[in-house]
PAKERO-301497 format. One record per residue (C-alpha): residue in three letters; x, y, z negated. Coordinates in steps of 0.2 Angstrom, whole numbers, plus 5000, padded with zeros to 4 digits. Each point is the difference from the previous one (the first is absolute). Example, Ala and Ser with C-alpha at 12.3 -4.5 7.8 and 13.67 -1.06 7.14 Angstrom:
ALA506249784961SER500650175003
//
This chain:
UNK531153554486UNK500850074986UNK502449985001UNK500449934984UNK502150044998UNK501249964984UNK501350134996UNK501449905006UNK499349975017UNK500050205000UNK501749994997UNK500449885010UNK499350125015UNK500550174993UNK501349994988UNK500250054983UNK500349924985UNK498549924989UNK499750024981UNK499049904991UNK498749865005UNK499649965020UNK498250044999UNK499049995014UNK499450185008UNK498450025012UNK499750195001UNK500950174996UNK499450144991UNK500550144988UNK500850014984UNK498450064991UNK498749905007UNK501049815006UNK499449854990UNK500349825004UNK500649945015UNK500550165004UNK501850085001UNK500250195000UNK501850115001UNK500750134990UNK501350135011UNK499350154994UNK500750074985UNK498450094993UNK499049845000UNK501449914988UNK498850014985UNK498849895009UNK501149865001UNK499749954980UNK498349975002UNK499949925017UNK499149855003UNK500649945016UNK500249825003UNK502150085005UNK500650185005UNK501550065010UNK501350114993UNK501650065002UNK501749954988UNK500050134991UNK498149944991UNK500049855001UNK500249974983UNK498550104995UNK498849865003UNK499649824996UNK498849975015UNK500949915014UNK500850115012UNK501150025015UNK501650124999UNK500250085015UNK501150145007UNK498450105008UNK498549954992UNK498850105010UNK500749915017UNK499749834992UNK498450054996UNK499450055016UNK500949825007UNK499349904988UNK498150105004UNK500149965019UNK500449824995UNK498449994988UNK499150095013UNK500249965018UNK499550095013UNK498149925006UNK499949895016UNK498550015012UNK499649855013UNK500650075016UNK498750045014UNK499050175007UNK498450024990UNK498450005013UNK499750204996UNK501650065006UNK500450095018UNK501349945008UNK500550075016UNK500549845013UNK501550125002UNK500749974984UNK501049864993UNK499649934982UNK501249874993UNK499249844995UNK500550014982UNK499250185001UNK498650024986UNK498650155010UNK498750014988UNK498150095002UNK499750135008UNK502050045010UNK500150105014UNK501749955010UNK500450125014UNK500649935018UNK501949955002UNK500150004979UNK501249854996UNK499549914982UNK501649904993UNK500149854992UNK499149994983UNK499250175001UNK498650054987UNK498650125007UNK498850034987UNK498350055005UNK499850165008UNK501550015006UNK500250105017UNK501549985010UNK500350095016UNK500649985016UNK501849955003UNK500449964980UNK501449894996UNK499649924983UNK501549894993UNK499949834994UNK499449984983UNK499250184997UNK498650024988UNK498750145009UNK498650034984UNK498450065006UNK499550135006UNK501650065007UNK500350095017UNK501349995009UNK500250105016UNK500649975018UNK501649955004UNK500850004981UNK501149864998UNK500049904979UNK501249914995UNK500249824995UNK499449974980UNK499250194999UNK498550024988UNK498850115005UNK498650054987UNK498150075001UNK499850135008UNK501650065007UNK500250065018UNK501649985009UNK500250105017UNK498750154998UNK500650165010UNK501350104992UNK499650204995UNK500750075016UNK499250165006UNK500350145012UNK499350174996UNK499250085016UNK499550174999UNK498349974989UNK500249794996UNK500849874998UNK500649905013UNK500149814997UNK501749925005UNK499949815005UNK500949894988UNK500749875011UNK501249914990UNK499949864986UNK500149944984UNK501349854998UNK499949904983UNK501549914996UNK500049804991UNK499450014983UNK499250165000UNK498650034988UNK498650135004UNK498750064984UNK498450025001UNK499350155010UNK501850055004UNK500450095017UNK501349965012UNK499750145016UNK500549945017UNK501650115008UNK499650155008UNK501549945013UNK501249894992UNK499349884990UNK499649984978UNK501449884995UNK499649914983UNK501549884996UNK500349834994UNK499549994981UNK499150164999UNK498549994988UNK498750134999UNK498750054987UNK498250025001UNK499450195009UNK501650065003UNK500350105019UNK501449985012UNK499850105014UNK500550005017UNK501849955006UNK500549954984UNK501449874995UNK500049934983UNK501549894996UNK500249844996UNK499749954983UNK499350174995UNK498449984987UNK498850155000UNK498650014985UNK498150075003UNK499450165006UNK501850045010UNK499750105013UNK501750025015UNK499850135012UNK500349975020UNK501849955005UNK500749974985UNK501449874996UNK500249904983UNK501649874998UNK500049854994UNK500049944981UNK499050164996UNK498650004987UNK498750135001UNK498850064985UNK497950025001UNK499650155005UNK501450085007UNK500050105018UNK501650015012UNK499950145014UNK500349965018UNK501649995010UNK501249974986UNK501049824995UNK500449914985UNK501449904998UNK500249824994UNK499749964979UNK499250174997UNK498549984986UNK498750155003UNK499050044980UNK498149965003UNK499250215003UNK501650045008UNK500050115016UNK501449965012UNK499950165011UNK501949985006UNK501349855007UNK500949914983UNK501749935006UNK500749924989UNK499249844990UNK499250064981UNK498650024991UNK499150165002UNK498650084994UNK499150185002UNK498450034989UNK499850074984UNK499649904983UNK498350004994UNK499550124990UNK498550094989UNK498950105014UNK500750174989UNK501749955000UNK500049955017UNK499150195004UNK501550094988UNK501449915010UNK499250025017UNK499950214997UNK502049984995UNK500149895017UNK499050155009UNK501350134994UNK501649915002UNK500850075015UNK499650184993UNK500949934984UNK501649935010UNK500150205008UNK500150084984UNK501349844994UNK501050065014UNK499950194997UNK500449974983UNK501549895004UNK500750165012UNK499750104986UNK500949894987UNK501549985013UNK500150205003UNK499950024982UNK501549874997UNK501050075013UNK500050174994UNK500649934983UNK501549955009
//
């Protein structure tokens, strides 16, 4: 069944200040595309022009254009936040009737709350406890000895391994494997030697895991994911890991073993971090960067080049290539300008 809100009920739960009639709202949607019974939200600046010819049923704004429409509207100080509010309330999260569907294997050594949802086709390892109001979608397998906090949403097809311990209100999605072995290797004379990984991953409350993301199992110590962390779809995190909580880290991120990120951090797709460093609290990474050193002080940082024409980008990697004989003859000139100077005196 379809929520129906007026824009004063919003305000009522969110704040803000409305403008205009107290229309009735059932779904958001963008600027460019909402129509009736629909409210959208303007908080990026480049999208401004889209506001004159905006057919939402009401959009929110901030103060500073609000007087640039007729349509009702709610004035708020972040519109983007009441946005996202305003979309969970339009579109709650979807409740199953609790029970285990009859596919599913169950060891008689595990323990499965009653309001537990185990849909087709989940495997649930001995000694893994289920908490209260749990989701397993189908496909899911859960290992031996998991501890899956009340409330958590497992989409299918996720694995989780042995021993790894989720958080109360963590999302899961498809695909994604939590606990695989981390990359530890020994190199014996003529191959390598396989190291057992023996620690485990530890997912805070609140965590969110994307779609075919990887979380490796310690190789001693345990993976620590804090409170609040949320994770994009493909990105890595190796062994012995700890990420902060709080931290957001887009797609395709790939964190090498042993590596510490703080809390508050926000990490762009695509970049790489090196092992065995830390990053401090509040530090925001550029998406491409590569983190190959600790960063102690909080900051935004970045360390790729902008994009350029493939021959411009071929002129100014040759200059790159020849820098370091460039900084000699610098320098020799320099000695030869102070010799120069200093006989003039």
């Amino acid at each position: 069944m379809t929520s129906s809100y007026r824009l004063s009920q919003l305000v009522s739960l969110f704040g803000g200040e409305l403008l205009g009639d107290d229309v009735a709202v059932t779904q958001v949607a963008p600027l460019d595309s909402a129509g009736d019974g629909q409210i959208s939200f303007l908080s990026n600046p480049k999208y401004r022009k889209q506001l004159a010819d905006c057919s939402a049923a009401a959009v929110i704004l901030a103060a500073d254009v609000a007087s640039e429409t007729t349509l009702p509207r709610i004035v708020a100080a972040d519109p983007y936040l009441y946005f996202a509010k305003v979309s969970g309330l339009l579109n709650p999260v979807r409740l199953y009737e609790a029970g285990i569907h009859a596919s599913a294997v169950v060891s008689a050594q595990a323990q499965v709350a009653p309001s537990a949802v185990v849909m087709a086709n989940v495997t649930i390892g001995a000694g893994a406890m289920i908490g209260e109001q749990c989701v397993l979608h189908p496909g899911c397998v859960i290992g031996e000895g998991v501890s899956l906090g009340a409330g958590s949403c497992i989409y299918p097809n996720v694995t989780i391994y042995h021993g790894c311990i989720i958080g109360q209100r963590c999302t899961i999605h498809s695909g994604a494997v939590i606990g695989a072995d981390g990359f530890g290797l020994a190199w014996n004379k003529d191959g390598w030697l396989k190291i057992p990984q023996i620690g485990r991953v530890v997912l805070g409350n609140d965590v969110d895991v994307g779609a075919n993301t990887t979380v490796d199992r310690g190789a001693l110590g345990d993976t620590v994911i804090e409170d609040g962390v949320k994770l994009d779809n493909q990105i890595q995190i190796a062994h012995n890991c700890r990420i902060g909580k709080h931290t957001a880290i887009a797609g395709c991120v790939g964190i090498a073993g042993s590596t510490s990120i703080g809390a508050y951090c926000t990490v762009g797709g695509a970049a790489m971090f090196v092992g065995h460093i830390e990053v401090a609290d509040k530090v925001h990474i550029a998406g491409g960067a590569l983190v190959s050193k600790s960063i102690t002080k909080p900051g935004a940082y970045a360390g790729n080049y902008p994009l350029a024409t493939r021959d411009e980008w071929l002129q100014n990697a040759a200059h790159i290539r020849n820098l370091d004989k460039l900084a000699k003859r610098v320098r020799q000139l320099e000695k030869k300008l102070a010799d120069l100077e200093g006989g003039n005196t």
